[in-house]
C-alpha positions in Angstrom: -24.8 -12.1 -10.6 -27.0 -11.9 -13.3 -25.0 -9.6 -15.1 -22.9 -12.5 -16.0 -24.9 -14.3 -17.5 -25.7 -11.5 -20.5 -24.7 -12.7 -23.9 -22.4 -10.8 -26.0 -25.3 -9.8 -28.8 -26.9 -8.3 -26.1 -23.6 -6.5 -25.0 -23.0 -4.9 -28.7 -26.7 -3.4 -28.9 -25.8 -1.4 -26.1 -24.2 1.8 -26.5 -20.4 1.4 -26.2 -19.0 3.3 -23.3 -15.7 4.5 -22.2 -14.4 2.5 -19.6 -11.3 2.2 -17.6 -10.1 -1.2 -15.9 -7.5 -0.9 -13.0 -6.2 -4.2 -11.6 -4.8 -4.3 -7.8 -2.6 -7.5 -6.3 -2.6 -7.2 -3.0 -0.8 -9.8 0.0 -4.2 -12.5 -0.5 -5.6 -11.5 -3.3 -6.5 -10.4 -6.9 -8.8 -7.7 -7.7 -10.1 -6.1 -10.4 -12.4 -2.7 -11.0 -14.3 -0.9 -14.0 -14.3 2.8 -13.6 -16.1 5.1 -16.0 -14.8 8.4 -17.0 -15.8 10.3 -14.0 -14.3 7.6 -11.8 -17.4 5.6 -10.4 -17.2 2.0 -10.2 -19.3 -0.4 -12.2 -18.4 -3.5 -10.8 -15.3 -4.9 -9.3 -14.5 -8.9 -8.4 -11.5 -10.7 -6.4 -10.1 -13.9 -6.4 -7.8 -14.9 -3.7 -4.1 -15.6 -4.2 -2.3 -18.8 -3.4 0.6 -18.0 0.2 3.2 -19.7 1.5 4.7 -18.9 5.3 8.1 -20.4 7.1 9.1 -18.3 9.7 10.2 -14.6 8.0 10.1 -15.9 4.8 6.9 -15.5 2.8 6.2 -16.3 -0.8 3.9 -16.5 -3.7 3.5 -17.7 -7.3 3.5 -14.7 -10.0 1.7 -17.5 -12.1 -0.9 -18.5 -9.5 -1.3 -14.5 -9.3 -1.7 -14.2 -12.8 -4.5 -16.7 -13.2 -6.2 -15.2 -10.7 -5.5 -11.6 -12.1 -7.4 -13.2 -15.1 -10.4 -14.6 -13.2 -10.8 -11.2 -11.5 -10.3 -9.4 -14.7 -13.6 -11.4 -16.5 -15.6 -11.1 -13.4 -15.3 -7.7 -12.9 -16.6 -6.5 -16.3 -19.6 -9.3 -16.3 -20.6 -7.8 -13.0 -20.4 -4.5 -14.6 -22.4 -5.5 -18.2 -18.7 -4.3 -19.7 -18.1 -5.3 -23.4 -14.2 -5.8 -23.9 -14.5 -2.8 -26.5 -16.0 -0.2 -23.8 -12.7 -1.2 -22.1 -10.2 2.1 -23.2 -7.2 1.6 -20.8 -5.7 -1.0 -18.3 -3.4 0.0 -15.5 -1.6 -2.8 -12.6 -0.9 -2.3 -8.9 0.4 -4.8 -6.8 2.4 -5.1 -3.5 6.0 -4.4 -3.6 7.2 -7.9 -4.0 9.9 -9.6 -6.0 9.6 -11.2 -9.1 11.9 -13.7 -10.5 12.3 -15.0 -14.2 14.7 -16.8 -16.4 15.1 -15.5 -20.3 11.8 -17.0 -21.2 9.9 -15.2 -18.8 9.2 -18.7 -16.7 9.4 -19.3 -12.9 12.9 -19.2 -11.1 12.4 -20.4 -7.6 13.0 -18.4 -4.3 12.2 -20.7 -1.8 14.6 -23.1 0.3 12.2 -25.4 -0.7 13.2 -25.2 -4.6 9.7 -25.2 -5.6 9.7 -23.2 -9.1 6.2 -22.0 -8.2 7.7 -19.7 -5.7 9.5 -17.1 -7.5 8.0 -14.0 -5.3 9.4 -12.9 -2.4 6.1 -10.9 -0.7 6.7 -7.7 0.5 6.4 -8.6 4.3 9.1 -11.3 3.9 11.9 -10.5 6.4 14.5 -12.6 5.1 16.9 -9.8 4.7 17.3 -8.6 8.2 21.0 -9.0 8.2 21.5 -8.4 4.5 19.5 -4.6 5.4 21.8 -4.1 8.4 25.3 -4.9 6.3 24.2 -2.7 3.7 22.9 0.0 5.9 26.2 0.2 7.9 27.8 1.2 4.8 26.1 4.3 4.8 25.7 4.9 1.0 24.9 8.5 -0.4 21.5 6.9 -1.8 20.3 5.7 1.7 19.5 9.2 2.4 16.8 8.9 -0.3 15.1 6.3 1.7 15.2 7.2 5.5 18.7 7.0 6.1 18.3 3.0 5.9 17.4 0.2 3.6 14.2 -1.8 5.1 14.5 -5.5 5.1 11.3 -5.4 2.5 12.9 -3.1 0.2 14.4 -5.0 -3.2 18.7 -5.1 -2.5 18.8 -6.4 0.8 16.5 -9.6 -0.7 18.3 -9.4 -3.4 21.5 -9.7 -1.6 19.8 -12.7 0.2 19.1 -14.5 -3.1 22.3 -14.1 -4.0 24.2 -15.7 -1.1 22.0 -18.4 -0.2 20.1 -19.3 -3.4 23.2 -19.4 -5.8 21.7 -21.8 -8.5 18.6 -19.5 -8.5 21.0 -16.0 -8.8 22.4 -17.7 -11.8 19.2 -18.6 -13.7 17.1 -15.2 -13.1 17.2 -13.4 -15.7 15.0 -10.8 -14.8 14.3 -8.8 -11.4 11.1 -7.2 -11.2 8.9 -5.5 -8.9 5.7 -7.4 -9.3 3.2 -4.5 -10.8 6.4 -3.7 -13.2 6.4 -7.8 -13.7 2.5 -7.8 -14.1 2.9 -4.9 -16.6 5.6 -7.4 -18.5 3.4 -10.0 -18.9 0.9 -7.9 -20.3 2.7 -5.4 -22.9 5.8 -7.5 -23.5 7.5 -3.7 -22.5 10.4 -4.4 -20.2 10.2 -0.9 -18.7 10.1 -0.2 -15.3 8.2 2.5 -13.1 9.7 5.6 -11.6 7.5 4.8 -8.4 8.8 1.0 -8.0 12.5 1.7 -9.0 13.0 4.7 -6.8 10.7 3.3 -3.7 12.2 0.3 -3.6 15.1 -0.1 -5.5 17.2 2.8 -5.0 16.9 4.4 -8.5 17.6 8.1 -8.4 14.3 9.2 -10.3 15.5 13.2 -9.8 18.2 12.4 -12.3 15.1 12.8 -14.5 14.0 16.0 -13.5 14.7 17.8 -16.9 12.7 15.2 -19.1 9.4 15.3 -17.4 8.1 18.0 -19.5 9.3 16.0 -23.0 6.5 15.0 -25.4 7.9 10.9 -25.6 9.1 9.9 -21.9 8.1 7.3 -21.6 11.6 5.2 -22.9 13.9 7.1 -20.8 16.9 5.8 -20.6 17.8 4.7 -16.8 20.1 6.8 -15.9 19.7 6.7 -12.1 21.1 4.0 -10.7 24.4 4.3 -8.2 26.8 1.7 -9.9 29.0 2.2 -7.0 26.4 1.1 -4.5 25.3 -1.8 -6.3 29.2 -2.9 -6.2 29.6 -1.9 -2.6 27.3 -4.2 -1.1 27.9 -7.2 -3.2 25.5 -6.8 -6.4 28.1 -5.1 -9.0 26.8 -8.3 -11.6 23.9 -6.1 -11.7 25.2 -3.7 -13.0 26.0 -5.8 -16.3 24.4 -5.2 -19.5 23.2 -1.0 -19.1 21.1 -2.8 -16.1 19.2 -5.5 -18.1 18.6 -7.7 -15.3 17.1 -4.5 -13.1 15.4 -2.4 -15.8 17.2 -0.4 -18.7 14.6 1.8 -19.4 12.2 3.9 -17.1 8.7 5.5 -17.5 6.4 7.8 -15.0 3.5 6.1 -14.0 1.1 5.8 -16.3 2.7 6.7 -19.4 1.5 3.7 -22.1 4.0 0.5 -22.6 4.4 -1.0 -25.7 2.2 -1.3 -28.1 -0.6 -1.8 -25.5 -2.2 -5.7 -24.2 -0.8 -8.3 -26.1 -2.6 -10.8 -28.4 -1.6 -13.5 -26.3 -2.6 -11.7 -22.9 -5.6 -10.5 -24.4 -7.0 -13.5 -25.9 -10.1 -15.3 -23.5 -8.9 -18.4 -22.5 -8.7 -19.5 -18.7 -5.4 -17.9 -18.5 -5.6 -14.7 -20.0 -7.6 -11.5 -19.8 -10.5 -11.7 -22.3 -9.7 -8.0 -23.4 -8.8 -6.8 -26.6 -5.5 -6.7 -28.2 -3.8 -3.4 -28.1 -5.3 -2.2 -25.5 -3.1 0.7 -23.7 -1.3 -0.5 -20.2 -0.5 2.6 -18.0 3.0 2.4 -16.6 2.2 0.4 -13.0 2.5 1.7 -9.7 2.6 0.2 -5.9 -0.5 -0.3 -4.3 -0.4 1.8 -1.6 1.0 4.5 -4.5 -2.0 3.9 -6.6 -3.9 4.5 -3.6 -2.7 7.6 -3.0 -3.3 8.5 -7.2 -7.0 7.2 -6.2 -7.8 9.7 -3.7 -5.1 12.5 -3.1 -7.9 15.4 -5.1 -10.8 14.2 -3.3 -11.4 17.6 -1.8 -14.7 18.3 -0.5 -17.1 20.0 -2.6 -16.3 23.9 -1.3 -12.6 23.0 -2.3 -13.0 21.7 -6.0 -12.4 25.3 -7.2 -9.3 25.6 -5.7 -7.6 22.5 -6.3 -7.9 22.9 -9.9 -5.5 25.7 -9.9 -3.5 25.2 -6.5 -0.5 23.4 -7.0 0.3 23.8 -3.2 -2.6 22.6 -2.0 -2.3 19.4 -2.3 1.2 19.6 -0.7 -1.0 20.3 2.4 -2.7 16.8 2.2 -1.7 13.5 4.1 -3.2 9.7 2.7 -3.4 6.9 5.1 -4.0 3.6 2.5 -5.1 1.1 5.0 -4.6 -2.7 4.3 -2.5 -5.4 5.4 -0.1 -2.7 6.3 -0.6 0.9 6.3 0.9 3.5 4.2 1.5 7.3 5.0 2.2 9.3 2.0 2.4 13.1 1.8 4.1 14.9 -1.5 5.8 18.2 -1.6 7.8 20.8 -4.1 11.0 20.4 -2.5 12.6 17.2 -1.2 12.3 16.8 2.5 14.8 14.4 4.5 12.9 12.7 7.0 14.5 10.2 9.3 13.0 6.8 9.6 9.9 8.0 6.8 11.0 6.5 3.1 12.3 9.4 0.7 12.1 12.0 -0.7 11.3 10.5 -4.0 10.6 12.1 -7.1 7.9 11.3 -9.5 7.7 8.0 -7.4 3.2 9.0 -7.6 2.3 12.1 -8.7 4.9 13.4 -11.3 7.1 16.2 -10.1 6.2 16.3 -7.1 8.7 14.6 -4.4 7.1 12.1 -1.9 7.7 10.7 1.2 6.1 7.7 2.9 5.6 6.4 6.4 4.2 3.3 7.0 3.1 0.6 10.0 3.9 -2.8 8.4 1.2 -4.4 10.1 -2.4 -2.8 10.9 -5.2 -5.0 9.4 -3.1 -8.2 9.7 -2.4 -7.5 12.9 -6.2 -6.6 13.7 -6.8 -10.3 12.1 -3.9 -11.9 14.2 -5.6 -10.4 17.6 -8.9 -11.3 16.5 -8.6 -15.1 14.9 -5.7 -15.8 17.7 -8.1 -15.7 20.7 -9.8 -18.8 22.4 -13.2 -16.7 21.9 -13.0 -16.2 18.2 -14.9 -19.1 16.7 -17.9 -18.1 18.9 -17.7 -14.6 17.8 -17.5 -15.3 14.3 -20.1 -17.9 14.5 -22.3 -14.9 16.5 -21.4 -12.3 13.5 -22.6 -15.1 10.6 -25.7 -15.6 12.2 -26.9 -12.1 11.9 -24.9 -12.1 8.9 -22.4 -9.0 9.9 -19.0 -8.9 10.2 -16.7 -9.6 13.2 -15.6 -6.2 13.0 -19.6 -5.0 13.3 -20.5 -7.3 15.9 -17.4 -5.9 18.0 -18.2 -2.5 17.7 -21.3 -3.1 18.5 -20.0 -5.2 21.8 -18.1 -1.9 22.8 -20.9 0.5 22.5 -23.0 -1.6 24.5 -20.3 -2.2 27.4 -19.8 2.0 27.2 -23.3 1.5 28.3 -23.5 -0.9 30.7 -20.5 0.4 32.2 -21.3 4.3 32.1 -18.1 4.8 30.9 -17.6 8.8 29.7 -16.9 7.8 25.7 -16.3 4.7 24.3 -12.3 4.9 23.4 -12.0 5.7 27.5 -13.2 1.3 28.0 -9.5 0.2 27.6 -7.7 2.8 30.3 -6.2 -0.3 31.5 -5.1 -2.0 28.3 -2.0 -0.7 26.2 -0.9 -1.8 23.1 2.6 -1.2 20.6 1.5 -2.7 17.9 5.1 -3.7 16.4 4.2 -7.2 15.9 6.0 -7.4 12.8 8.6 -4.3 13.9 8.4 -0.5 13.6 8.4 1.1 9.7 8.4 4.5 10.7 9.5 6.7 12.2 12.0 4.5 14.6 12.5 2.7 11.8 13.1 -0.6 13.6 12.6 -4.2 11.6 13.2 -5.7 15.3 10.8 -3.9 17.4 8.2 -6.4 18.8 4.3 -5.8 19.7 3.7 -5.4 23.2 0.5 -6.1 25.1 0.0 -4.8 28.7 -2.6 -5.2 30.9 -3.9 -8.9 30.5 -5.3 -11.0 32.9 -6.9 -14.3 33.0 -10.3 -13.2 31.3 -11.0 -14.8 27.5 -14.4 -13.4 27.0 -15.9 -12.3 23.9 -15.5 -8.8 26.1 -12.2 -9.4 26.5 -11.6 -9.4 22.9 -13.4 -6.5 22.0 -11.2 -4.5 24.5 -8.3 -6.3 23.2 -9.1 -5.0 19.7 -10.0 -1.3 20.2 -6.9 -0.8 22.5 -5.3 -2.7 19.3 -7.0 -0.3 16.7 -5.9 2.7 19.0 -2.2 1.6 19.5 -2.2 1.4 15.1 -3.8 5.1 15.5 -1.0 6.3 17.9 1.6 5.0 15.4 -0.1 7.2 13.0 0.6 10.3 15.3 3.9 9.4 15.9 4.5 9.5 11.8 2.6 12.9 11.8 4.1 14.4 14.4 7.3 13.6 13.4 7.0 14.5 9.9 5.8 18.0 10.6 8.8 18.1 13.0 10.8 18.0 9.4 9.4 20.6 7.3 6.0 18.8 6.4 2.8 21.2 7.4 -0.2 19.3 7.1 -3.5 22.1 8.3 -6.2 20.8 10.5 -8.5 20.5 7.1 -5.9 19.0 5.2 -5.6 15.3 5.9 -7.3 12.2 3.9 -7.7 8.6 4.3 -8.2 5.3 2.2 -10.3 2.6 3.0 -9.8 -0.7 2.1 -11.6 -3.8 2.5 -10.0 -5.5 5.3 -10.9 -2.5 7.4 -14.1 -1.4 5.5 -16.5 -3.1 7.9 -15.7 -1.1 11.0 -13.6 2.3 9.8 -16.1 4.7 10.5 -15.5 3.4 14.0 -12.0 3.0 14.2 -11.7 6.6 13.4 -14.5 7.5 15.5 -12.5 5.8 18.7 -9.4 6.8 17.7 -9.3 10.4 16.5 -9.1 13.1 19.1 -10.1 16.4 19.5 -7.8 19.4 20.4 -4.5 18.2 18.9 -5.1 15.4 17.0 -3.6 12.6 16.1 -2.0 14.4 12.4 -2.1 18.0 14.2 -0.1 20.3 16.1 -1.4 20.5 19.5 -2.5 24.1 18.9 -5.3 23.1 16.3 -8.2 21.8 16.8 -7.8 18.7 14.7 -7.7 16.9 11.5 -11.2 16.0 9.6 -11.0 12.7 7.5 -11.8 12.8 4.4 -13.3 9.4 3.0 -13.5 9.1 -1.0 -16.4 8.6 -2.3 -15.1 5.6 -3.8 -14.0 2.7 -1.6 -11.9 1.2 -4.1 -9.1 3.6 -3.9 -6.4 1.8 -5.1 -8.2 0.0 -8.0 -9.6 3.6 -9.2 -5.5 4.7 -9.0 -5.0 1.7 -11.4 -7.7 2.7 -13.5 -6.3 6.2 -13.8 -3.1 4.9 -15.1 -5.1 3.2 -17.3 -6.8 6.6 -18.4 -3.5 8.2 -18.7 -2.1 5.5 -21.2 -5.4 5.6 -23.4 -4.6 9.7 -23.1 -7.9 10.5 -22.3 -6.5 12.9 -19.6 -2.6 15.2 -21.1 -1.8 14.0 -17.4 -1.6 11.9 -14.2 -2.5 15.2 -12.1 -5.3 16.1 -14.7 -7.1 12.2 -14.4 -6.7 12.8 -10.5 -8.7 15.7 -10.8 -11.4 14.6 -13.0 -12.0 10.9 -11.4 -11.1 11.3 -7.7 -14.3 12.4 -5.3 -14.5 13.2 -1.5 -16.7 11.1 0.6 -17.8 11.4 4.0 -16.3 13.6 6.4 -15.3 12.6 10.1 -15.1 15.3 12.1 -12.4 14.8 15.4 -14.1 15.2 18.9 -14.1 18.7 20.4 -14.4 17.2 24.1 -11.5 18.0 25.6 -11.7 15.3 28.4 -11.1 12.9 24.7 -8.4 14.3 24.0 -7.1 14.3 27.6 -7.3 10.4 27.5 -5.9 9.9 24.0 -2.6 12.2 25.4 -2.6 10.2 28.1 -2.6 6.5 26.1 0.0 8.0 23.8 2.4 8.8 26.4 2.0 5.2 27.6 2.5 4.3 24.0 6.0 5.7 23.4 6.7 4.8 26.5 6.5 1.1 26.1 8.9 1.1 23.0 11.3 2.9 25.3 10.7 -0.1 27.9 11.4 -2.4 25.3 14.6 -0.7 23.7 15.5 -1.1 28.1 15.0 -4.8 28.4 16.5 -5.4 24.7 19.9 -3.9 26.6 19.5 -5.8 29.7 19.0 -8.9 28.2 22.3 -8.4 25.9 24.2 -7.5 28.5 23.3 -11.1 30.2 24.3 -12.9 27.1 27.5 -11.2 26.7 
């Protein structure tokens, strides 16, 4: 920490560098990174984020948020000896959640409880369940852009919600906003909204763009891609109102500069605001698991770094996993591919033309929190892991070598042949694409060991893996083609303790997990940077200061491979891991069964 403490006449002595400051809100908190040129980190800091839960609905403060974004903001560069002049470019992500604001860009509440503080309806919120399933049964031509189906955390259907239950608030918004597009707002003044918020979440039609991306000033385009008729089919034609004012006019790909760069009043260094200097260029936002995928997608290992400066296909080839709360599964390609149940095509929504499309499993490191904190033996366990100051995660790996041990067992992933896990706890993204799927457990008893736990969690950490396969599998059922040397992941810090593991336990040889069964299986490809999604902000930020003529140009310069995981090549692995994913698909069919029986009774 004594970085912090350096004055600022010691600061201007030094040599100024070029720096680049990327800024990630994710579901708890805050965080800021400085990158340099070549993408390395100097420092990064957090700073946790106020939540409220009532049942499915879940909401934050965008002004709470910003505070903290500011906090984070001041940490970061202390910790990194960063003068606000070495800083060259700024770029937001944040979780796709809602934003609310009246005309002067203050609060409008979105809570039953009419608390103004709570104008942001989180991403995870499942509110909208009905207001999804009204609007899917319509069968809109843009619903084919997302899936087939609208998911209850996608913009309309809370929209939709709002609007029929929250009629003073409807009335008083005066702006919509995804909440890096809001965060951008509130930095530039630039009402402009991203290609990779509007078209991921909102519906916009980003291909209706397709013959500006090459034009010198794009960054104003004019939005031209909404549906009117689908905003007036399901109920939201006031949106519609005023070329779209309320929902964005005006569209940019990410990481084109806003404005006329950071604002005086968002730069100056009071508690509140960033401590940067004015003018500073914002990169157009993107969503955090999007700006994940910006931060590692050209991390190729060092025998590929020829090649994927001048193969555009190549990266086509390429699959990135951006673990957090949730999990994301995003693979890009030349030409759109329909997928059912996987999110897209959409174009330009990360890397710019390029169309993506993007799996997900709404809950993987919350729900490896909710099994962990939820059992009777968890205070002991965490009280074990502070003692020998480690993390739970570490201390329960360690737990299951030991018992592979003590119990001779063949490998470590075969210790939970008798535990099964779906891990739908908060329903099934992709592919089945079901917001009322429900985790399933089988194979307790009346054990509530420490032991017990740690079985409880790897069979949890394999059931997440499985869903992976399942999103894999099925999307090189539908024209994706993802090689055995092909596929990369993202770390982030909920997982970062025990990842190495988890993909140790979980990652099969002979057909893996993200392979057809006739290859031998997918290496992952860790970055060398663990902060994936803040480096992704940062290279927005690079692309708005036009240090790099491009997003795919930054990637290249300031992305870096890691480590390399290598699948098993015992074949008894991946006999067992076949074996516990046939038991996996198996219980979601069991489920959909009892679903039916049980609505016949009621009927």
């Amino acid at each position: 920490m004594a970085a912090s403490t350096i004055t600022s006449a010691e600061a201007d002595s030094s040599p100024l560098r070029s720096v680049f400051l990327g800024v990630d809100v994710g579901t708890g908190s805050a965080r800021a990174g400085v990158f340099d040129e070549n993408g390395k980190l100097l420092g990064s800091s957090s700073s946790p984020i106020q939540i409220w839960k009532d049942g499915d609905c879940v909401e934050q403060s965008s002004t709470d948020i910003w505070h903290a974004i500011c906090a984070a903001v001041k940490s970061a560069c202390a910790l990194a000896n960063v003068a606000s002049k070495e800083v060259k470019g700024l770029g937001f992500a944040a979780t796709c959640s809602l934003v609310a604001v009246d005309a002067d860009g203050s609060p409008v509440t979105v809570s039953w409880s009419g608390d103004s503080r709570r104008n942001v309806i989180v991403w995870m919120d499942h509110r909208a369940v009905e207001q999804a399933e009204r609007i899917n049964s319509r069968n809109s031509p843009v619903l084919q852009y997302c899936g087939g189906s609208l998911s209850p955390e996608m913009q309309p259907p809370k929209l939709l919600w709002v609007k029929e239950n929250l009629q003073e608030s409807w009335s008083m918004v005066f702006r919509w906003m995804d909440l890096s597009d809001w965060l951008s707002y509130r930095a530039t003044g630039d009402d402009t909204r991203s290609l990779c918020t509007t078209v991921c979440k909102w519906t916009y039609l980003g291909h209706a763009h397709m013959q500006q991306v090459n034009e010198k000033d794009s960054r104003d385009m004019e939005a031209c891609g909404w549906d009117d008729d689908f905003w007036e089919e399901i109920g939201l034609g006031d949106l519609v109102d005023g070329h779209h004012a309320k929902i964005g006019r005006s569209v940019a790909f990410p990481g084109h500069p806003l404005g006329s760069g950071l604002t005086p009043s968002a730069a100056k260094a009071r508690n509140s605001e960033l401590g940067l200097e004015a003018g500073i260029p914002v990169g157009t936002s993107l969503i955090d698991a999007h700006a994940g995928g910006v931060g590692v997608m050209e991390s190729v290992p060092q025998l590929d770094s020829e090649a994927k400066d001048c193969d555009k296909e190549a990266i086509c080839h390429r699959m990135v996993l951006v673990c957090g709360t949730s999990t994301c599964h995003m693979a890009i390609s030349r030409s759109k591919l329909f997928i059912p149940g996987v999110w897209g095509p959409f174009w330009s929504a990360m890397v710019p033309e390029y169309w993506l499309t993007e799996g997900g499993q709404s809950a993987t490191g919350a729900l490896l929190d909710h099994v962990i904190e939820n059992h009777v033996a968890s205070p002991h366990l965490a009280n074990r892991a502070a003692s020998r100051n480690i993390s739970v995660f570490e201390l329960l790996n360690k737990m299951l070598e030991t018992m592979m041990l003590d119990l001779k067992r063949p490998f470590l992933a075969a210790l939970t042949e008798d535990i099964h896990v779906l891990p739908d706890f908060h329903g099934n993204r992709s592919p089945i694409a079901d917001p009322k799927s429900k985790g399933m457990v089988c194979g307790f008893t009346l054990d509530t060991s420490e032991k017990q736990l740690a079985l409880l969690y790897l069979a949890t950490v394999q059931g997440i893996a499985y869903g992976t396969r399942h999103i894999v599998e099925h999307c090189n059922a539908h024209g994706h083609n993802f090689p055995p040397h092909k596929c990369y992941t993202y770390e982030r810090t909920r997982i970062h303790s025990s990842i190495n593991m988890i993909l140790k336990l979980t990652w099969p040889g002979g057909g893996c997990a993200a392979c057809p069964k006739e290859r031998k299986g997918c290496p992952i490809i860790l970055p060398r940077e663990s902060e994936s999604v803040l480096l992704g902000a940062a290279i927005l930020g690079a692309v708005g200061a036009r240090k790099f003529s491009s997003l795919n140009e930054a990637m290249r310069a300031m992305n870096a491979a890691g480590q390399v995981i290598h699948p098993s090549q015992d074949p008894k692995v991946k006999k067992f891991h076949d074996a516990k994913y046939r038991i996996f698909q198996e219980l979601y069919e069991q489920q959909l069964s009892h679903r039916s029986i049980m609505a016949q009774a009621l009927t």
